[in-house]
N, C-alpha and C positions, 0 to 999 in steps of 0.2 A: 709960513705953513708948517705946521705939526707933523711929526713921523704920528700913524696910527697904527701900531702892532698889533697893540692890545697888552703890552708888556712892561708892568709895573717897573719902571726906574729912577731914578734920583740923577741921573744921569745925565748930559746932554748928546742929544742924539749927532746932533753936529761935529761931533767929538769922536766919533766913530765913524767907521767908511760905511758904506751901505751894505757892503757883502758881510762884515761882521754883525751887522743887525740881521737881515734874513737869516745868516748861518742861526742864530740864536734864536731867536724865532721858532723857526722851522725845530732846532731839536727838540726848545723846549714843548712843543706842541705833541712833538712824539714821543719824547724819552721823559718831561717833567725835569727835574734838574740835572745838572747836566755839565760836563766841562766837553767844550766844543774847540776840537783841533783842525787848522784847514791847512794841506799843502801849498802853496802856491809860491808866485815871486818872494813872497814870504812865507814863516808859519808862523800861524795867531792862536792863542789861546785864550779862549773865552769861559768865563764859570757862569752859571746860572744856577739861581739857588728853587731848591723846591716850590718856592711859592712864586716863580717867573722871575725874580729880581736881578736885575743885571749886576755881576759881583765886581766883574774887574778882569782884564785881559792883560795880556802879554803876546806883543811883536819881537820876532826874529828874522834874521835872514833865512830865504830860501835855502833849497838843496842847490840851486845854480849857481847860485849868490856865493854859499859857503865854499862848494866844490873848487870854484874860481879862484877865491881865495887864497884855498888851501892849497892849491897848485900852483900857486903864482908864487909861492912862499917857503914853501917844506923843501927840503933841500933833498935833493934824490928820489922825489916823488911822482912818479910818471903819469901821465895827464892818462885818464881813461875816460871812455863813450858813459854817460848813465844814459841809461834805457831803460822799458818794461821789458821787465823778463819775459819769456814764452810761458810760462808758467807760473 
């Protein structure tokens, strides 16, 4: 069964999660081309090129992922809450 976007790629869709294809999707349908950044357990970076074509992405660790890390690790570094600000 075929992914139907409608979005020219050279790509295999299987090769991508599904939230990195609707993220892409979705900008490119509002913004045209477009580099598409998502927060999440990770953060992904998506290029879309003016004409819809899917260019090339890049995975990273999360804010949780990294913060854990970095606190597990830095020496003198005291574990802090991340939260939304109030503001």
């Amino acid at each position: 069964m075929g992914v139907k976007t409608g979005w020219p790629c050279s790509w295999k869709p299987s090769e991508v999660g599904a939230d990195r294809i609707v993220n892409g999707v979705a900008a490119f349908h509002r913004y045209g081309g477009v580099i598409v950044v998502d927060f999440g357990t990770a953060v992904t970076f998506d290029a879309i090129s003016a004409k819809g074509e899917y260019l090339g992405g890049v995975i990273a660790p999360g804010l949780g992922i990294s913060s854990e890390a970095l606190f597990a690790r830095a020496a003198r570094l005291p574990r802090v809450e991340i939260k939304d600000p109030a503001k």
